[in-house]
Structure formats: structure tokens, C-alpha cells
C-alpha positions in Angstrom: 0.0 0.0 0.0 1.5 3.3 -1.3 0.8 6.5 1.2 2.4 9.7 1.5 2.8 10.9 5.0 4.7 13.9 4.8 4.6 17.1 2.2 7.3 19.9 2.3 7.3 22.5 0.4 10.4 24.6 0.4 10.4 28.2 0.5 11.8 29.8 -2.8 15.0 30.8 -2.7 16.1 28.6 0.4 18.5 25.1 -0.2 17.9 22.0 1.6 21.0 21.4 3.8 20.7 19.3 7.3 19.7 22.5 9.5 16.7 22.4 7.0 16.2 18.6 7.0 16.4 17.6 10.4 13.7 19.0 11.3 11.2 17.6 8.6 12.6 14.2 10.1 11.6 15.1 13.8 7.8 15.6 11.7 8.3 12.5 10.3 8.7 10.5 13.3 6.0 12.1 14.7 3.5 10.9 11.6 4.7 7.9 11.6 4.3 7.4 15.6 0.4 8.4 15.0 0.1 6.5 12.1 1.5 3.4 13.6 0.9 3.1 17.3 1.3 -0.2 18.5 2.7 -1.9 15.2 5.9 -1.3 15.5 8.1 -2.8 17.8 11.7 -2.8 16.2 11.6 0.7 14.5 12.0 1.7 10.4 14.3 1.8 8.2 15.1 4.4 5.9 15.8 4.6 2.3 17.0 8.2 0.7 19.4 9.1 -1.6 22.4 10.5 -1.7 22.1 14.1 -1.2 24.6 15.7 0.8 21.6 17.0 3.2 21.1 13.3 4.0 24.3 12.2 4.6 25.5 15.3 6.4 26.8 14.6 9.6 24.0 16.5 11.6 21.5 14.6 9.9 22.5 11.2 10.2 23.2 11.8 14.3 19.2 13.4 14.2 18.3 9.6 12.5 20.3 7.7 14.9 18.5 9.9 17.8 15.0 9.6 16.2 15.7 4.9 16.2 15.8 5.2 11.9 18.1 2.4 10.7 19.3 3.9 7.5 19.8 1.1 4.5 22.7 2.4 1.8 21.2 3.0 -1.4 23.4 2.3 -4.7 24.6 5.3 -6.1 22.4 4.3 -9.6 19.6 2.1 -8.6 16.4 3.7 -10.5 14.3 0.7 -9.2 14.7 2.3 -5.6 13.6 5.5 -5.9 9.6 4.5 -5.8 9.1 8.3 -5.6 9.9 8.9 -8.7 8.2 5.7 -10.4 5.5 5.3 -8.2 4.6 8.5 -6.6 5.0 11.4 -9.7 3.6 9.6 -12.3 -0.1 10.1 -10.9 0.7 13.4 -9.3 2.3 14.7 -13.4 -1.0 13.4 -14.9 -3.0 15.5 -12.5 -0.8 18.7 -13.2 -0.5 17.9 -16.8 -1.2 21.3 -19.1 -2.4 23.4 -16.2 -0.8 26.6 -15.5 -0.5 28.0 -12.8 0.1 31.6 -11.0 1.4 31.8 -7.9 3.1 28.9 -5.7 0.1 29.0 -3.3 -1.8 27.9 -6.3 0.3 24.9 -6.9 0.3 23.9 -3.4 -3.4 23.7 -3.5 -3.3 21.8 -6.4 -0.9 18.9 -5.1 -2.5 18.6 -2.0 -6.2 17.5 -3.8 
């Protein structure tokens, strides 16, 4: 079963970096906590790529804290990154040939 759990949208202008990302993980655990009370037992493991915000040294001491057990993902493995196969392929098809003026508008438009 597919599900997102956690939408960020990141203000124009600003670059993700591990001050930025940490965070968003805290918000993460927190979903995941409601979503799952009671299921889990052992904790989650977590699959992201290789971006230098996810593999800074603040972050990964903010995963160890939060109890994520990070897997290592291949530097080219396409069939791992179910975001982009699985996720933005329904979201494009939604979007597809509208236009749109202002971020806010967009916003609204992802989230229905």
C-alpha cells in the first residue's frame, strides 16, 4: 500500500542542507508514531538518496537519535527511488497542461 505521509514545500530561494532537513525528520517520526501506534516494535528503516543534506553529519546523528536504521542505497539504482516511479507519475497526470500563477496555487493543487 503506497501512502504519503509527509509534504514539504520549500520556501523559494532557500537550499535544503541538514539544519533544514532535520527537522522535517523530527515531523516524520511524529507521523509515523500516530500512524502506527502499537505496530511497531523494532523501528523503520530508511531509504534516501544520496544528497549531501542526507548524509550530512547533523543529519545522520538526528536519524540515529529519532531509532531510523538507515539502509545504503546504490549510487544508480532507479528501481529504488519508488518516488519517482510510483509517486509522480499520478501526481504529473493530475498537473499535466495546467498553469499556474502563484506557488500557493500549486500547493493547493498537489494537495487535492
Amino acid at each position: 500500500m503506497k501512502m504519503t505521509l509527509l509534504i514539504d514545500y520549500l520556501p523559494k530561494g532557500q537550499t535544503i542542507n541538514a539544519e533544514y532537513y532535520s527537522p522535517l525528520l523530527v515531523q516524520l517520526k511524529d507521523i509515523l508514531k500516530e500512524k502506527h501506534s502499537g505496530k511497531v516494535t523494532k523501528g523503520f528503516l530508511f531509504l534516501h538518496n544520496n544528497a549531501p543534506a542526507h548524509w550530512a553529519l547533523a543529519t545522520q546523528k538526528k536519524l540515529a537519535y529519532l531509532g531510523f536504521q538507515c539502509l545504503d542505497h546504490p549510487p544508480y539504482s532507479p528501481d529504488l527511488a519508488l518516488s519517482d516511479y510510483h509517486l509522480f507519475p499520478g501526481l504529473k497526470k493530475q498537473l499535466k497542461g495546467r498553469h499556474f500563477l502563484s506557488n500557493m496555487e500549486v500547493i493547493a493543487a498537489t494537495e487535492t
